[in-house]
N, CA, C and O atoms as a Maestro MAE file, in Angstrom:
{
 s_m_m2io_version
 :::
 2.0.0
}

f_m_ct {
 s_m_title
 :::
 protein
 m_atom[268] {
  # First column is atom index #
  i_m_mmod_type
  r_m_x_coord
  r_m_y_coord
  r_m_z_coord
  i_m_residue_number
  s_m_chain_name
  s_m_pdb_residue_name
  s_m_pdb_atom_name
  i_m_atomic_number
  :::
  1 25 99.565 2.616 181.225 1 A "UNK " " N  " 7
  2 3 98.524 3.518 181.665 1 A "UNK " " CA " 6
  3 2 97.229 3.137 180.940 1 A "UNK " " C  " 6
  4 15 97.218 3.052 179.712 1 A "UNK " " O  " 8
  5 25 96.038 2.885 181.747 2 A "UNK " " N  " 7
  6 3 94.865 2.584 181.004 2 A "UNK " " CA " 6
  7 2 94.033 3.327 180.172 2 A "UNK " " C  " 6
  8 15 93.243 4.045 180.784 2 A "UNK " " O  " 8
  9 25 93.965 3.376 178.711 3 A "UNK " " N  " 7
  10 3 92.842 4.709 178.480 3 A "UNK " " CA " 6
  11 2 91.757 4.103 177.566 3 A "UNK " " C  " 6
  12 15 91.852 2.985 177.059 3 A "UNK " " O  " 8
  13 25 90.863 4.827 177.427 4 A "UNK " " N  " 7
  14 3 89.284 3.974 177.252 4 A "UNK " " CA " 6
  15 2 89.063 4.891 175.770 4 A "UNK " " C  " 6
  16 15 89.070 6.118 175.673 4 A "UNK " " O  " 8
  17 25 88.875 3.916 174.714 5 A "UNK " " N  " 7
  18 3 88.674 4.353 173.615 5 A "UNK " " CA " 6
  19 2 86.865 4.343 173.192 5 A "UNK " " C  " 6
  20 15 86.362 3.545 172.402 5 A "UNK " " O  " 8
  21 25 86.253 5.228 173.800 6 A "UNK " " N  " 7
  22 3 84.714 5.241 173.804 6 A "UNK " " CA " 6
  23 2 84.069 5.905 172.525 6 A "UNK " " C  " 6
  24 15 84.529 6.980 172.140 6 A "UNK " " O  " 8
  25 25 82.983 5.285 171.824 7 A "UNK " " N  " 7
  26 3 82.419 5.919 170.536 7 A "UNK " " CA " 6
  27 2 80.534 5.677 171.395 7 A "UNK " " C  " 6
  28 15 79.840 4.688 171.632 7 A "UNK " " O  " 8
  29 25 80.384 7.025 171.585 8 A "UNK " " N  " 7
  30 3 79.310 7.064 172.061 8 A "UNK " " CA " 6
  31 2 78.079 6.850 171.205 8 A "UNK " " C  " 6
  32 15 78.252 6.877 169.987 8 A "UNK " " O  " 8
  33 25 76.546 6.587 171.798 9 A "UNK " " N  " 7
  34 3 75.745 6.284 170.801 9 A "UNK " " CA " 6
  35 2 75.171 7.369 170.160 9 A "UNK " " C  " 6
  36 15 75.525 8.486 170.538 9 A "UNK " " O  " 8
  37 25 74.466 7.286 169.385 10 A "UNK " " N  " 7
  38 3 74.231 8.416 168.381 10 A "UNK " " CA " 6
  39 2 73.052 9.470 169.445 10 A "UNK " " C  " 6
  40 15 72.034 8.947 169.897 10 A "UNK " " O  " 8
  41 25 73.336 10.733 169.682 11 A "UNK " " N  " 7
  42 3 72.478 11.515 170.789 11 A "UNK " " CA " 6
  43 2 72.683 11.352 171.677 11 A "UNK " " C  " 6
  44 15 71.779 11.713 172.431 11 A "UNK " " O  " 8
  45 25 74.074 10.648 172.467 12 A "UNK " " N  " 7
  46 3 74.049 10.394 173.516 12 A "UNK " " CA " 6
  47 2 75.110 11.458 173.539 12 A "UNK " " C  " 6
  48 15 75.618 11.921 172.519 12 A "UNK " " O  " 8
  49 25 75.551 11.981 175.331 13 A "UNK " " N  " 7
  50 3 76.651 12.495 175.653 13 A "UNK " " CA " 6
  51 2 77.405 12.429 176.999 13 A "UNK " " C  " 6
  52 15 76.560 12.390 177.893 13 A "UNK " " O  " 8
  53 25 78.300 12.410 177.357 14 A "UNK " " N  " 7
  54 3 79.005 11.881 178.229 14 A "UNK " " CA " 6
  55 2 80.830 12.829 178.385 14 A "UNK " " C  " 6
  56 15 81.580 13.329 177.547 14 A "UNK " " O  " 8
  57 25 80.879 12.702 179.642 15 A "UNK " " N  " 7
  58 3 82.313 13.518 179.795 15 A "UNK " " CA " 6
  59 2 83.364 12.359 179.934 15 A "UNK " " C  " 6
  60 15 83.136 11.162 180.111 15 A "UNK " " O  " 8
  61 25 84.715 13.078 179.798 16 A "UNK " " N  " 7
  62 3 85.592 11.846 180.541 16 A "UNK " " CA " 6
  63 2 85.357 11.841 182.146 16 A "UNK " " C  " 6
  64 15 85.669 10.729 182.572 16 A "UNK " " O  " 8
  65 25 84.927 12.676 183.150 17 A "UNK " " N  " 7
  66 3 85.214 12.855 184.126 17 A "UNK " " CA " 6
  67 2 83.471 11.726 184.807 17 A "UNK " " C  " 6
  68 15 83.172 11.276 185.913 17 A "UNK " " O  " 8
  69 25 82.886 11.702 183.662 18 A "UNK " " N  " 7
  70 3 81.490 11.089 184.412 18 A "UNK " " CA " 6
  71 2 81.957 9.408 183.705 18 A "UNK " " C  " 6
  72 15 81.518 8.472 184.372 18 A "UNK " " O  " 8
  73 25 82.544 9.133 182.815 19 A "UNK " " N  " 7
  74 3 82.919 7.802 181.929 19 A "UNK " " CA " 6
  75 2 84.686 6.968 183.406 19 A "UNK " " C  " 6
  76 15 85.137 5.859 183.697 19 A "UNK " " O  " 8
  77 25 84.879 7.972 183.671 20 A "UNK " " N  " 7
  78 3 86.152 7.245 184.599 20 A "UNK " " CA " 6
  79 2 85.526 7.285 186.447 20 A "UNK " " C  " 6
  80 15 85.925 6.664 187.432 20 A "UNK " " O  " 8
  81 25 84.449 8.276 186.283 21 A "UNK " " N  " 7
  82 3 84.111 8.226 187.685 21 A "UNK " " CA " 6
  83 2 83.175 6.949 187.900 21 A "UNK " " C  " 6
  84 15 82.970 6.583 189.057 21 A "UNK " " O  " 8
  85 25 82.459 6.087 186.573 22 A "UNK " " N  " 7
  86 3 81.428 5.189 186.633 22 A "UNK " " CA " 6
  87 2 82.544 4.067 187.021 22 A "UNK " " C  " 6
  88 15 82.444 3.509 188.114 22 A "UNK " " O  " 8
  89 25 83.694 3.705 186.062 23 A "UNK " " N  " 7
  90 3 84.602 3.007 185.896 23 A "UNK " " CA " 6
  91 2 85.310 2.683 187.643 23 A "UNK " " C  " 6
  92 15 85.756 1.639 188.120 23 A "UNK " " O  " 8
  93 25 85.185 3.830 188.143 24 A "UNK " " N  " 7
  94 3 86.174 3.757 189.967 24 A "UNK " " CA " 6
  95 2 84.730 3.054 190.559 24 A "UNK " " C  " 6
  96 15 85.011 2.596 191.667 24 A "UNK " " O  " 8
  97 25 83.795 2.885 190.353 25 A "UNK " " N  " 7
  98 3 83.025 2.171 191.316 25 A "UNK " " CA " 6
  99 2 82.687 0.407 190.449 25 A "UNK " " C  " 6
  100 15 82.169 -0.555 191.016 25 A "UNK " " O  " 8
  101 25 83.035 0.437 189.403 26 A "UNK " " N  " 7
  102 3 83.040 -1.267 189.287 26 A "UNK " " CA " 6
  103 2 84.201 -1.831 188.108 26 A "UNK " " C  " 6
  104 15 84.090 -2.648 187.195 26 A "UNK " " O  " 8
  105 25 85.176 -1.121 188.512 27 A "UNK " " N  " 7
  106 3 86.345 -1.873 188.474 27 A "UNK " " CA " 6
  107 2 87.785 -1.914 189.183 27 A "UNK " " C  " 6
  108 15 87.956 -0.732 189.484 27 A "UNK " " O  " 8
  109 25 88.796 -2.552 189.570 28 A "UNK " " N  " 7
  110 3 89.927 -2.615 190.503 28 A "UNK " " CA " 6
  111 2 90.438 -1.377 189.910 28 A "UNK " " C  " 6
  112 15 90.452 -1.104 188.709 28 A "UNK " " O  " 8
  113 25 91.015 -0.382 191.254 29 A "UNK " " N  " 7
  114 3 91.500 0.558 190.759 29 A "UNK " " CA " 6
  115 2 92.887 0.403 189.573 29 A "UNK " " C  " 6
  116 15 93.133 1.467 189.004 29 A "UNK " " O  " 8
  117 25 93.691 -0.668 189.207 30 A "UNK " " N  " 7
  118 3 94.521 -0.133 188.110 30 A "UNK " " CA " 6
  119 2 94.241 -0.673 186.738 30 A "UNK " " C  " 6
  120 15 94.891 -0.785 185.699 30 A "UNK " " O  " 8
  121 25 92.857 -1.006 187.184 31 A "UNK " " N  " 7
  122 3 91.825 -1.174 185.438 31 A "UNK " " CA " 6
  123 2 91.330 0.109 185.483 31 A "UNK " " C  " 6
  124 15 90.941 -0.002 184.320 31 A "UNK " " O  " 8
  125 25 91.039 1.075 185.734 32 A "UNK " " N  " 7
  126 3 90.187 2.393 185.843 32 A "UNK " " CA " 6
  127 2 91.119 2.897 184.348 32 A "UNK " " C  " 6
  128 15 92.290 2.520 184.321 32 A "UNK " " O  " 8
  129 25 90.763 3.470 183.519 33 A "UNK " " N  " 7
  130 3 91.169 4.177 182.861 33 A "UNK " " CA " 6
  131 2 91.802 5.972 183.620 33 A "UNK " " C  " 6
  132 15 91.265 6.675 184.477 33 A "UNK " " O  " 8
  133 25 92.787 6.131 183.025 34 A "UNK " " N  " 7
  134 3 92.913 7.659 183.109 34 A "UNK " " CA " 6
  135 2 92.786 8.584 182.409 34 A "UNK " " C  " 6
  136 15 92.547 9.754 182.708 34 A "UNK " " O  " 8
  137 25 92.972 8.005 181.205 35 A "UNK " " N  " 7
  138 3 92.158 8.854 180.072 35 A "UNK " " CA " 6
  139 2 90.831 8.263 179.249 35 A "UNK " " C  " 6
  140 15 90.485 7.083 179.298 35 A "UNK " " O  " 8
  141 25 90.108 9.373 178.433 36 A "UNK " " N  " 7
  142 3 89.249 8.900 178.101 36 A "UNK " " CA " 6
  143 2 89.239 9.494 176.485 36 A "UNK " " C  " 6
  144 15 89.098 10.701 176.289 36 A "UNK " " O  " 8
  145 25 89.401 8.530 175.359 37 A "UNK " " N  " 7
  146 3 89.183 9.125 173.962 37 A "UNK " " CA " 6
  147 2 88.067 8.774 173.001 37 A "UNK " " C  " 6
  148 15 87.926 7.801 172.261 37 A "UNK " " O  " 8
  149 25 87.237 9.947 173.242 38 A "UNK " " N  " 7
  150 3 86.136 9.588 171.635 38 A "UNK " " CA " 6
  151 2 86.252 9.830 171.071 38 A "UNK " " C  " 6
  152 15 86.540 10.997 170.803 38 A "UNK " " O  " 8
  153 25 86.046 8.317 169.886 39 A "UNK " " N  " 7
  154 3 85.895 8.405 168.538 39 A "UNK " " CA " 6
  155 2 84.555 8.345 167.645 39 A "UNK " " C  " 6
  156 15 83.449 8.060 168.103 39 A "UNK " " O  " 8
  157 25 84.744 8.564 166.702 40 A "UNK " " N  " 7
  158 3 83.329 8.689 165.593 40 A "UNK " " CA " 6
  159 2 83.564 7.482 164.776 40 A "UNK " " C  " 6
  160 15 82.701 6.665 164.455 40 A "UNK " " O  " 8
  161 25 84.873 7.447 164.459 41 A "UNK " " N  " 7
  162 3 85.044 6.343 163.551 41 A "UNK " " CA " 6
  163 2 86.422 5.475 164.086 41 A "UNK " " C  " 6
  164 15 87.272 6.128 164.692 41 A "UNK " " O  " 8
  165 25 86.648 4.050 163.874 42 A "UNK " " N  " 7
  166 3 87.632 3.155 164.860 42 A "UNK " " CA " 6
  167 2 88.650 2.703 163.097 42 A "UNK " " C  " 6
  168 15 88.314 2.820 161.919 42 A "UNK " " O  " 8
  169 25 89.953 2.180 163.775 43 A "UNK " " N  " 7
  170 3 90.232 2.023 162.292 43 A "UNK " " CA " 6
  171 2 90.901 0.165 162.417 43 A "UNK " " C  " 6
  172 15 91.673 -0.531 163.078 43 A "UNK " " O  " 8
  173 25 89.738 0.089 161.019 44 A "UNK " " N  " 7
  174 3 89.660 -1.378 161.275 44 A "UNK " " CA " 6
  175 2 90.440 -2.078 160.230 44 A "UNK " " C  " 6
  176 15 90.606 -1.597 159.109 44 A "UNK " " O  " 8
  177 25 90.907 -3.196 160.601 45 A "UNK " " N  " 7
  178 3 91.594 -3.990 159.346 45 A "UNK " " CA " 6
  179 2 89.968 -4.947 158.378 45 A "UNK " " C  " 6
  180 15 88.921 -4.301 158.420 45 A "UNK " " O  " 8
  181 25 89.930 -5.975 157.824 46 A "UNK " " N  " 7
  182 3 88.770 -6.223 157.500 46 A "UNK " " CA " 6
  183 2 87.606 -6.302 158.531 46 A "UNK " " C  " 6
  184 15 86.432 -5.955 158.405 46 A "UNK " " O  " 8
  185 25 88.418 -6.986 159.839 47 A "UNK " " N  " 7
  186 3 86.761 -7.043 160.459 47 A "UNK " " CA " 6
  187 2 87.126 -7.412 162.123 47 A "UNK " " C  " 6
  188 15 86.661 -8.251 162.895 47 A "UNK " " O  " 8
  189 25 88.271 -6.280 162.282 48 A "UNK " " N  " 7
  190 3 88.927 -6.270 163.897 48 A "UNK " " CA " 6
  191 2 89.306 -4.729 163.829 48 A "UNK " " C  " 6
  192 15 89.785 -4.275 162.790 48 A "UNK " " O  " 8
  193 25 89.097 -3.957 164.904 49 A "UNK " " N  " 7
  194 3 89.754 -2.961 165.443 49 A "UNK " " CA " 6
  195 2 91.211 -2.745 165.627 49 A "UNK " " C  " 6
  196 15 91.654 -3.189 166.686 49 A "UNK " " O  " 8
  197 25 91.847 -2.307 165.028 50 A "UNK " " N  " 7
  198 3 93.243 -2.361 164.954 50 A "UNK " " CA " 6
  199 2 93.881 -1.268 166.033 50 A "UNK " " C  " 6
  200 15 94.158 -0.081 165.861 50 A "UNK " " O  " 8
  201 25 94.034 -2.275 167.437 51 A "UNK " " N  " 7
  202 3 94.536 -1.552 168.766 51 A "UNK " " CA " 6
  203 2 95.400 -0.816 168.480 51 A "UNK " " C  " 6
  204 15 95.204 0.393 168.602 51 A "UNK " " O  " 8
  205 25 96.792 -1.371 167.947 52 A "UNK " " N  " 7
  206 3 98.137 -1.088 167.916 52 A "UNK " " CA " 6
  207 2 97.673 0.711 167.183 52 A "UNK " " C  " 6
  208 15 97.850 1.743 167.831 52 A "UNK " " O  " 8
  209 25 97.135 0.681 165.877 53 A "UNK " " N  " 7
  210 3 96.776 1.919 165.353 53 A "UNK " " CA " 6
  211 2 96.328 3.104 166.613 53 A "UNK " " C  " 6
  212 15 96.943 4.152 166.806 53 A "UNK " " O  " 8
  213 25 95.303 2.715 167.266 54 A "UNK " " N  " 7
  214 3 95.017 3.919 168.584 54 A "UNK " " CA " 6
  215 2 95.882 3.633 169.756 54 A "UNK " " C  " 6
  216 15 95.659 4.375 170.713 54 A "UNK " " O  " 8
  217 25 96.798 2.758 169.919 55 A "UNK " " N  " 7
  218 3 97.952 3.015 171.082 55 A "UNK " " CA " 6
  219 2 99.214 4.189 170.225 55 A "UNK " " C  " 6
  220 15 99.933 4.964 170.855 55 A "UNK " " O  " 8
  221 25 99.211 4.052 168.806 56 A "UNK " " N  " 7
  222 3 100.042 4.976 168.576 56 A "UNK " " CA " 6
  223 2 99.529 6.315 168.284 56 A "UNK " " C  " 6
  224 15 100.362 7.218 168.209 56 A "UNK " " O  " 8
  225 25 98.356 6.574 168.116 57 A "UNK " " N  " 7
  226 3 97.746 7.803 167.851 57 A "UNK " " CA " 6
  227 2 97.796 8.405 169.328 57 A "UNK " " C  " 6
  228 15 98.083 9.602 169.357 57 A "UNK " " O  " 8
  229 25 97.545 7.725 170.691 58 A "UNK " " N  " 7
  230 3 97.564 8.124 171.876 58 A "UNK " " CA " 6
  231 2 98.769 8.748 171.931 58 A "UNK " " C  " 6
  232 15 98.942 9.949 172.139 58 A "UNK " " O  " 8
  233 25 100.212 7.315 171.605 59 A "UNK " " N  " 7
  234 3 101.348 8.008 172.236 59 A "UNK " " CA " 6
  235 2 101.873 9.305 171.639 59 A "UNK " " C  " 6
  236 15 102.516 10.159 172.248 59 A "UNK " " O  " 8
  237 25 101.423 9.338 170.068 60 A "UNK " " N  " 7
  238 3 101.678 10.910 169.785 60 A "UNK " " CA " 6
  239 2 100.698 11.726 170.353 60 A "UNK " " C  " 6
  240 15 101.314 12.763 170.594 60 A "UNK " " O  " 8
  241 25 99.704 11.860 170.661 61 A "UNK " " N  " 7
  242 3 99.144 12.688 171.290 61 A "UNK " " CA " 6
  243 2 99.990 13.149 173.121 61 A "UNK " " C  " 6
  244 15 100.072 14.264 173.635 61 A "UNK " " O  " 8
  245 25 100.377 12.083 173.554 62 A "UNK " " N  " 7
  246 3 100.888 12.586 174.776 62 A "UNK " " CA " 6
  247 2 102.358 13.155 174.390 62 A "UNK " " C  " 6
  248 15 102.587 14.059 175.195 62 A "UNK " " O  " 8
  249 25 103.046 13.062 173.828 63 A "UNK " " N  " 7
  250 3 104.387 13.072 173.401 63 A "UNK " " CA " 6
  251 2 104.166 14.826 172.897 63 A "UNK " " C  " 6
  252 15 104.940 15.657 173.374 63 A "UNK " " O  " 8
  253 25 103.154 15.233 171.999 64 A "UNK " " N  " 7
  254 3 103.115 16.785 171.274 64 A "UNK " " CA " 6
  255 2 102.414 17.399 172.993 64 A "UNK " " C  " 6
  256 15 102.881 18.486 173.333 64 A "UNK " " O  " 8
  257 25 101.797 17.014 173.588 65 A "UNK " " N  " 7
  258 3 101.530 17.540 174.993 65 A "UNK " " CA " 6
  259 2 103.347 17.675 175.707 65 A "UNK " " C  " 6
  260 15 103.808 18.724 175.258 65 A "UNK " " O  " 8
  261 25 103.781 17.381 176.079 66 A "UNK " " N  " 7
  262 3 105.098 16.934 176.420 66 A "UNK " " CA " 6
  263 2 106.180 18.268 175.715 66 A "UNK " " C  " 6
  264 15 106.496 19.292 176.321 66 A "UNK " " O  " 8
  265 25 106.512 17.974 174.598 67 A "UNK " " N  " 7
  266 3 106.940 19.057 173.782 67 A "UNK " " CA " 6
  267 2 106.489 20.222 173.551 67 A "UNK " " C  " 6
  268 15 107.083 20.971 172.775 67 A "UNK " " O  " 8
  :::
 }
 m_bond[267] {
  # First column is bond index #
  i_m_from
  i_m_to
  i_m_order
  :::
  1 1 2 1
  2 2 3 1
  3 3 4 2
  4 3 5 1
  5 5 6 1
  6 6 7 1
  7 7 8 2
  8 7 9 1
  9 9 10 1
  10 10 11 1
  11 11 12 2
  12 11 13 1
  13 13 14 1
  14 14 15 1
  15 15 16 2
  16 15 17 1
  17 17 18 1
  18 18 19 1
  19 19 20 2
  20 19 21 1
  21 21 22 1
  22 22 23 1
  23 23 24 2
  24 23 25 1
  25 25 26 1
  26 26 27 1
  27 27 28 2
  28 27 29 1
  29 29 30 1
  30 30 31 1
  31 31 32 2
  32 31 33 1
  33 33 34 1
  34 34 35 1
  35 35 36 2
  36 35 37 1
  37 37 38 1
  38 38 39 1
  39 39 40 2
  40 39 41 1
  41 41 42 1
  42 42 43 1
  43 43 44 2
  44 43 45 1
  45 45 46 1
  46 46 47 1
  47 47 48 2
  48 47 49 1
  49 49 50 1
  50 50 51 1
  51 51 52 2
  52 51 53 1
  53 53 54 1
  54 54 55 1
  55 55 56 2
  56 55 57 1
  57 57 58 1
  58 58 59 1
  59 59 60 2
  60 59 61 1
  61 61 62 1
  62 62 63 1
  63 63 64 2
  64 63 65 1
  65 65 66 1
  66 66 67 1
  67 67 68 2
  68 67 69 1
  69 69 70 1
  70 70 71 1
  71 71 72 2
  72 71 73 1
  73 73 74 1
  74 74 75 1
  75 75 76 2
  76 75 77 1
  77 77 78 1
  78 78 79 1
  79 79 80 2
  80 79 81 1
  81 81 82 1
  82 82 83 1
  83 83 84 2
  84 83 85 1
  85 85 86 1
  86 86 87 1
  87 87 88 2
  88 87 89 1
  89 89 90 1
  90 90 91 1
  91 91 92 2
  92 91 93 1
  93 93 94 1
  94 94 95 1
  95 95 96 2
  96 95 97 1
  97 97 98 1
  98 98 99 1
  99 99 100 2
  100 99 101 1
  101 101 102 1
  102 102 103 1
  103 103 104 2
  104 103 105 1
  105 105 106 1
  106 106 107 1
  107 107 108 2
  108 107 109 1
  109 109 110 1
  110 110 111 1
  111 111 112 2
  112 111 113 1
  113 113 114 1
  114 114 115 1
  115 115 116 2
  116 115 117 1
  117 117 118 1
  118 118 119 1
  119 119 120 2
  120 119 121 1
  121 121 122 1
  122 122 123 1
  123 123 124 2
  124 123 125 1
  125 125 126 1
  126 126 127 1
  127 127 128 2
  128 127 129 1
  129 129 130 1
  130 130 131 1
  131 131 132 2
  132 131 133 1
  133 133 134 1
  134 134 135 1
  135 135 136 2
  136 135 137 1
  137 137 138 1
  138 138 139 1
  139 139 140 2
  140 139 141 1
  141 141 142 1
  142 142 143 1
  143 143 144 2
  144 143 145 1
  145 145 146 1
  146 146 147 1
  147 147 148 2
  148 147 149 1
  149 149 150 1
  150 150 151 1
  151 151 152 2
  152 151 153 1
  153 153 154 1
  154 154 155 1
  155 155 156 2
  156 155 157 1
  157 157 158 1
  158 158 159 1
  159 159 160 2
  160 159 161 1
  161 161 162 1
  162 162 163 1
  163 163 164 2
  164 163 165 1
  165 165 166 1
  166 166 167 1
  167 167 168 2
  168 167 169 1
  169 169 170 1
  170 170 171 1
  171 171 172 2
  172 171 173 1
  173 173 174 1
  174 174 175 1
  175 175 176 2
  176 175 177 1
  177 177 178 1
  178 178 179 1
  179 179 180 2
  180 179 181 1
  181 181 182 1
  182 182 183 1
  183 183 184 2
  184 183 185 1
  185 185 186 1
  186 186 187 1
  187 187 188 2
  188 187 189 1
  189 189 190 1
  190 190 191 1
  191 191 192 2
  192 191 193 1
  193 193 194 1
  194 194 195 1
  195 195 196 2
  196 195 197 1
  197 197 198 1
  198 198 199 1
  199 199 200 2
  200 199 201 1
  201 201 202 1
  202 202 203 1
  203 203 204 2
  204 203 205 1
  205 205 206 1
  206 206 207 1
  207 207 208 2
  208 207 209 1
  209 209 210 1
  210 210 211 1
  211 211 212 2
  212 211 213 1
  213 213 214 1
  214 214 215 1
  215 215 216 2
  216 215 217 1
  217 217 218 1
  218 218 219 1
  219 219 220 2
  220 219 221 1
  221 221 222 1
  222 222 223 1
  223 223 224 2
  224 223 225 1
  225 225 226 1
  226 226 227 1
  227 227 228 2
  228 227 229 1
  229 229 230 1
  230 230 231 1
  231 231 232 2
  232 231 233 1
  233 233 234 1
  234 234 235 1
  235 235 236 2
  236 235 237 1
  237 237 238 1
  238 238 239 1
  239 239 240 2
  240 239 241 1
  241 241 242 1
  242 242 243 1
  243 243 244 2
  244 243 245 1
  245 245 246 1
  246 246 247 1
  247 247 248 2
  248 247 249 1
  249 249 250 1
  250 250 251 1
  251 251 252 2
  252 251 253 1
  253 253 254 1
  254 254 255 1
  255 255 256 2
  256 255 257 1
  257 257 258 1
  258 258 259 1
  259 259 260 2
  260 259 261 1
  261 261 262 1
  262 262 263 1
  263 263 264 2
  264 263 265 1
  265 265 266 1
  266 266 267 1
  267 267 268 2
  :::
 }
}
């Protein structure tokens, strides 16, 4: 399932519903994200974004939804 890990710019604001509706007009629908998560801060190893860290913060987040 695709979900979009967005850290918006400073004063800026944005919904998930306006960030996935931009996404359905320029990309193939099963790149579209379905969810949308902002962050303030990303968690990095020295000097890469460490994916694996926010694929597991997601899957507990859907999993305590679930339960």
């Amino acid at each position: 399932m695709p979900a979009a890990f967005i850290e918006l710019a400073r004063g800026k604001q944005s919904s998930e519903e306006e960030l996935i509706a931009h996404c359905r007009g320029k990309l193939a629908s099963f790149k579209v994200p379905r969810m949308v998560r902002f962050v303030s801060e990303w968690p990095m190893s020295t000097s890469k974004i460490q994916k694996f860290r926010l694929q597991k913060q997601l899957i507990a987040e859907m999993e305590q939804g679930q339960g």
